[in-house]
N, C-alpha and C positions, 0 to 999 in steps of 0.2 A: 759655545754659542751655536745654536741652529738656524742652520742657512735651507731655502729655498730652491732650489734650481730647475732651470725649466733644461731638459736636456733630450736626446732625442740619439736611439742606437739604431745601427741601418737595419735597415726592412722593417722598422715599427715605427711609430708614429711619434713626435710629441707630447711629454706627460713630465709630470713632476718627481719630484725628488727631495728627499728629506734627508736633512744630514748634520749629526751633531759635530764639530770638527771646531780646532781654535781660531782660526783665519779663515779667511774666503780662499787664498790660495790651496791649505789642505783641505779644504772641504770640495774643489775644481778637481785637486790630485787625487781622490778617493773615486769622484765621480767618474772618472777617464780609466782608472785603472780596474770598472768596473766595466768597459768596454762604449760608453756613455762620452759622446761630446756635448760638451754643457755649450748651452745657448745665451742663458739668464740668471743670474744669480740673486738673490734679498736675502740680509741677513734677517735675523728674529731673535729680541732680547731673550725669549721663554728658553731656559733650558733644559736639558731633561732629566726629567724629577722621575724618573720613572721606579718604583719600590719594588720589593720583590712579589710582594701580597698582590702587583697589577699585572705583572708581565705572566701571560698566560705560558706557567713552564710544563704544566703537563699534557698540554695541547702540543707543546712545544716538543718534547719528546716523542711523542705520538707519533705526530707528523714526522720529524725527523728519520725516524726509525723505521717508518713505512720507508720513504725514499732511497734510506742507504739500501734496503733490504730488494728495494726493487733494481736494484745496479748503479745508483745514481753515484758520485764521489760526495766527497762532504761538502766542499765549495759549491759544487751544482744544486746540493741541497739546497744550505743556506739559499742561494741564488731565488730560486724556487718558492722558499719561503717565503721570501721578502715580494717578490712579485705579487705571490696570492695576497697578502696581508693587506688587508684597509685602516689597521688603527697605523695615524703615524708615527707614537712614540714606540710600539710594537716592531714596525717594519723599520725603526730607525736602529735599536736596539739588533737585529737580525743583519742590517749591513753591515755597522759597526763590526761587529763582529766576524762575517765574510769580508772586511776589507783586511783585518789582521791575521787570519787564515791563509789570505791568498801575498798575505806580504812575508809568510815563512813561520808564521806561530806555529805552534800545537795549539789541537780546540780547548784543551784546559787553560791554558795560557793566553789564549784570547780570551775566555769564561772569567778569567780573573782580574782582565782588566773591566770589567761592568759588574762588580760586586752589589750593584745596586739590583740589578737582574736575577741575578745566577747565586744563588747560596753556598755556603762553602762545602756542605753534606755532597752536592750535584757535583761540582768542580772538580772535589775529591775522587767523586767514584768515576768520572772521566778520565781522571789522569791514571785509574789506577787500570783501566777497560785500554786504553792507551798502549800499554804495556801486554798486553796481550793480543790487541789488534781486533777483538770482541766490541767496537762502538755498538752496534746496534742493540746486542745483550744487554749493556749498561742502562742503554737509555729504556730500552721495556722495564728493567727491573727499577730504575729509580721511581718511573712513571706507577705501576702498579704500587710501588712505597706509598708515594703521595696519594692512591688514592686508597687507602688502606689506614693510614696515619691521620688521619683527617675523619675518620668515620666515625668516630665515638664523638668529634664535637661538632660535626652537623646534626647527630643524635639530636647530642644536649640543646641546641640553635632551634632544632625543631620543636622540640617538648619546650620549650621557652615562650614560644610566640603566642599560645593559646591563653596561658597564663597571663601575659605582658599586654593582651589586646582587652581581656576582662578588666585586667588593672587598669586601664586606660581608660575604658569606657564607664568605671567604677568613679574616676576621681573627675569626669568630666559632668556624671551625675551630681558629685558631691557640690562641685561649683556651679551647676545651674541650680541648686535648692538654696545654698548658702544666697547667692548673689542676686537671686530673683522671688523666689517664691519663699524665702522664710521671711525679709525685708516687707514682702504685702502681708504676711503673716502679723507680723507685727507693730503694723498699723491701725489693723481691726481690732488688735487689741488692748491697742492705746487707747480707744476710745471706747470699748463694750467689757474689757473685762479687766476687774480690779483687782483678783487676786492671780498670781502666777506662780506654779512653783519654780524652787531655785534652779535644776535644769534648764525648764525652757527660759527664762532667765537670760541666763547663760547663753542659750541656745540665741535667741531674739538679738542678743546684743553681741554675738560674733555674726549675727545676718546682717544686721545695721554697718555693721564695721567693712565687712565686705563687700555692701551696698556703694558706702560712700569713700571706700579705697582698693575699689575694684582694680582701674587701673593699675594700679599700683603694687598689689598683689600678682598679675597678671605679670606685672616688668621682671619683678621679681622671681617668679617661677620662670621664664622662657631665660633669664640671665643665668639662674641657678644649671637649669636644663644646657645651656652651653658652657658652661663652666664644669659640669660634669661629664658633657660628649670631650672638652678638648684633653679632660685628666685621663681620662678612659684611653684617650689616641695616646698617652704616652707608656711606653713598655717599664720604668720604675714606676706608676702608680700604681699599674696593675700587677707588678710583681709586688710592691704593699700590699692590694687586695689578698692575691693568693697566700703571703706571707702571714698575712689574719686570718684566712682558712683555716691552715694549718694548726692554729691553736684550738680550733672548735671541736670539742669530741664527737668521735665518729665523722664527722667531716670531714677534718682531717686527715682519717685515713683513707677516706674514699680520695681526695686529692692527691696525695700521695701514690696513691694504686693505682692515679692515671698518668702523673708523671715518670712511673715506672713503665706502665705499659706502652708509654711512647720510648723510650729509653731501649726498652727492648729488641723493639719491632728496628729501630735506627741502626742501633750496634750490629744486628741481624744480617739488616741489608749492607752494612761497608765490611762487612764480613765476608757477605758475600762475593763482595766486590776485588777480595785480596786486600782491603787494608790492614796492617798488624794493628797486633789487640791494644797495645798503648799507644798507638799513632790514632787507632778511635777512640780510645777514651777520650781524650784529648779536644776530639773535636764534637762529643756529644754534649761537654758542659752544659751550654747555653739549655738545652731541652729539660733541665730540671731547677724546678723550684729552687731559691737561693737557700733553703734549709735543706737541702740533700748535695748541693755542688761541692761544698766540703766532705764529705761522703765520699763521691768520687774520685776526688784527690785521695780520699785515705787508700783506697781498693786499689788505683793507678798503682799509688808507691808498693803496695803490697806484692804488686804483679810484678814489679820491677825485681823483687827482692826476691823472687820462686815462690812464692806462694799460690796455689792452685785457683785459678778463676772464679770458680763457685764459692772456695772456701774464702778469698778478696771480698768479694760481694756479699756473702753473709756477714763473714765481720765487720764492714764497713754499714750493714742495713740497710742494702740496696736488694734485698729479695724477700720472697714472699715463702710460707713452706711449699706451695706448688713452686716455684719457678726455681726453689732452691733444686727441690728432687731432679727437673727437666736437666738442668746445669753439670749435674753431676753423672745425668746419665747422657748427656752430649759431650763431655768431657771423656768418658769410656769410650766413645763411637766413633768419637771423632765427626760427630756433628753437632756441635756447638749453636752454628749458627742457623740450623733447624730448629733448635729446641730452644732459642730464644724468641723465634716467631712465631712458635709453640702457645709459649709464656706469655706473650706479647697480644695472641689472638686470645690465650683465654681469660685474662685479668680484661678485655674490651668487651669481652661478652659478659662477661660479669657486672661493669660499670652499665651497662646498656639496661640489661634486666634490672639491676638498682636502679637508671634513671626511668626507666617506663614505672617500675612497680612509685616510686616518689610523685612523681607527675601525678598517679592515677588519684594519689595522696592528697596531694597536694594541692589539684584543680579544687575537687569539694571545699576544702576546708578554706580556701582563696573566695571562691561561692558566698559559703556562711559568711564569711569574715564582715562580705563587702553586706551582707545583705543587713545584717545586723545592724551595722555603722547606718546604712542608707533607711530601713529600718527603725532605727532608733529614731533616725530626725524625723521621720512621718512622724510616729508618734510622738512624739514631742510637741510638735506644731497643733496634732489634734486635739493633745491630751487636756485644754483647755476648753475645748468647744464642748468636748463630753461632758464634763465637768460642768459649764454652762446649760449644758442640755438637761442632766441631771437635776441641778438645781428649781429650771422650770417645772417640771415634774411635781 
């Protein structure tokens, strides 16, 4: 539960304090032992739901890693952090964790109790920077991961929207012609014109229909519309999605090429980091489509068994012929874990150019589609007045 506390440390002033803790007593014992005499305490039923996708981790590195670098210790950091910090479930997440620090943890050990925060990839490579006395290395390099890992589907996010705003603007066309003006269309021609072809027909009597179950159309589309935002929020529908991908040719393997080139880039960086080669495979599972996790498991066991890294990964199907050649000539060098950020950098340049050159594709023919569809029903709606006009003639 999160408590409130108004508390107040000498030579500063009165201010509040956010704190998630099980009782009001350890939530007083957290505040004191952070140098804070509590004044005031309210509890608060909300508790914190905080996700990992919210808590800003690469800012969070960032910052951090300035600090250590500029002399601070890691408590003082934390300390620091939490001060500047205005979101309260952000600075409550930051105490928490400076309260278990300064009670004798290691920062991985305190990382691991707010799984909701902290991912297991980050915690990993702390505990393993830990062992070496390198914090502030780790945290530049997980920080540059993240924003390196993430680039190929801001790409895609971007090339998305232009297409997604036409579309929008497309079907909001469709329903003011349906709803309003094919409905008066077909009034005037109830009464001036006796023949119709079977089209507008058709046409006339899905505007009628539309007319007089508008609302009702409308419930339906904005129900449908949440019924598809909440399947989307759950991670099994959209591993369904991806997992229909997969089947689609050439799609398919563009999907694939990108859950390899995050796999890469991942393994790369806990490589870097000093984790062994099957203490990461291990924990890069989750980052591949469930049609490749069996995959992984096969390579793992192979590795287990002396089998050569590169040669794992090709038998199991987990390489491309570039990443395979990169593999075998990082396994000669003894850098492994360069030439899978190699592999990892060139299969996203690759995915990029595929998605700009598809966009460029794909806006036009998005264009015609709609124009044809919107199109169509002008003329439809007209093609009797011509007809009519004709006739006078």
């Amino acid at each position: 539960m999160q408590y409130q506390l108004r508390v107040i440390r000498e030579g500063s002033k009165p201010s509040q304090l956010q704190l998630d803790a099980a009782n009001e007593t350890e939530a007083k014992n957290y505040a004191e032992q952070q140098g804070y005499t509590v004044l005031r305490t309210a509890s608060s039923k909300r508790r914190l739901s905080l996700k990992s996708d919210n808590f800003p981790l690469m800012l969070f590195c960032q910052e951090l890693r300035i600090l250590l670098e500029a002399g601070l210790s890691l408590p003082d950091g934390l300390d620091t952090l939490a001060e500047k910090e205005t979101d309260n479930e952000t600075r409550s997440v930051i105490q928490r964790l400076l309260l278990m620090v300064r009670e004798g943890k290691t920062f991985s050990d305190a990382m691991s109790g707010l799984p909701a925060a902290f991912p297991e990839l980050f915690i990993a490579t702390i505990r393993a920077a830990e062992t070496t006395g390198n914090l502030p290395e780790a945290l530049s390099r997980y920080s540059q991961y993240l924003e390196q890992v993430d680039v190929l589907k801001k790409r895609i996010v971007s090339a998305s929207i232009y297409p997604a705003l036409v579309l929008a603007f497309g079907v909001l066309v469709f329903i003011f012609l349906m709803t309003y003006v094919v409905p008066r269309f077909s009034r005037i021609y109830e009464s001036h014109v006796s023949h119709l072809s079977f089209t507008t027909k058709i046409l006339l009597g899905a505007g009628n229909f539309f007319e007089q179950n508008g609302w009702m159309v409308l419930i339906c589309l904005a129900l449908f519309a949440g019924l598809l935002t909440t399947l989307l929020s759950r991670s099994e529908f959209r591993a369904r999605i991806l997992d229909g991908l997969w089947k689609i040719p050439y799609l398919g393997e563009k999907v694939r090429i990108y859950h390899l080139s995050r796999l890469y880039r991942t393994f790369s960086m806990l490589l870097k980091s000093g984790i062994p080669v099957v203490t990461g495979l291990s924990m890069v599972n989750s980052l591949l489509g469930s049609s490749l996790q069996a995959n992984l498991g096969r390579a793992k066991l192979l590795i287990t068994e002396g089998q050569s890294f590169s040669e794992a990964f090709s038998s199991s199907g987990l390489t491309t012929p570039v990443a395979l050649r990169l593999f075998r000539v990082g396994e000669r060098t003894g850098k492994l874990e360069s030439m899978m950020e190699r592999a990892a950098t060139f299969h996203e340049e690759q995915m990029m150019r595929w998605v700009d050159a598809f966009t460029k594709l794909f806006e036009p023919l998005l264009m015609a589609a709609l124009g044809i569809v919107i199109g169509g029903i002008v003329l439809m709606m007209y093609l009797p007045i011509f007809e009519l006009a004709s006739g006078l003639e």
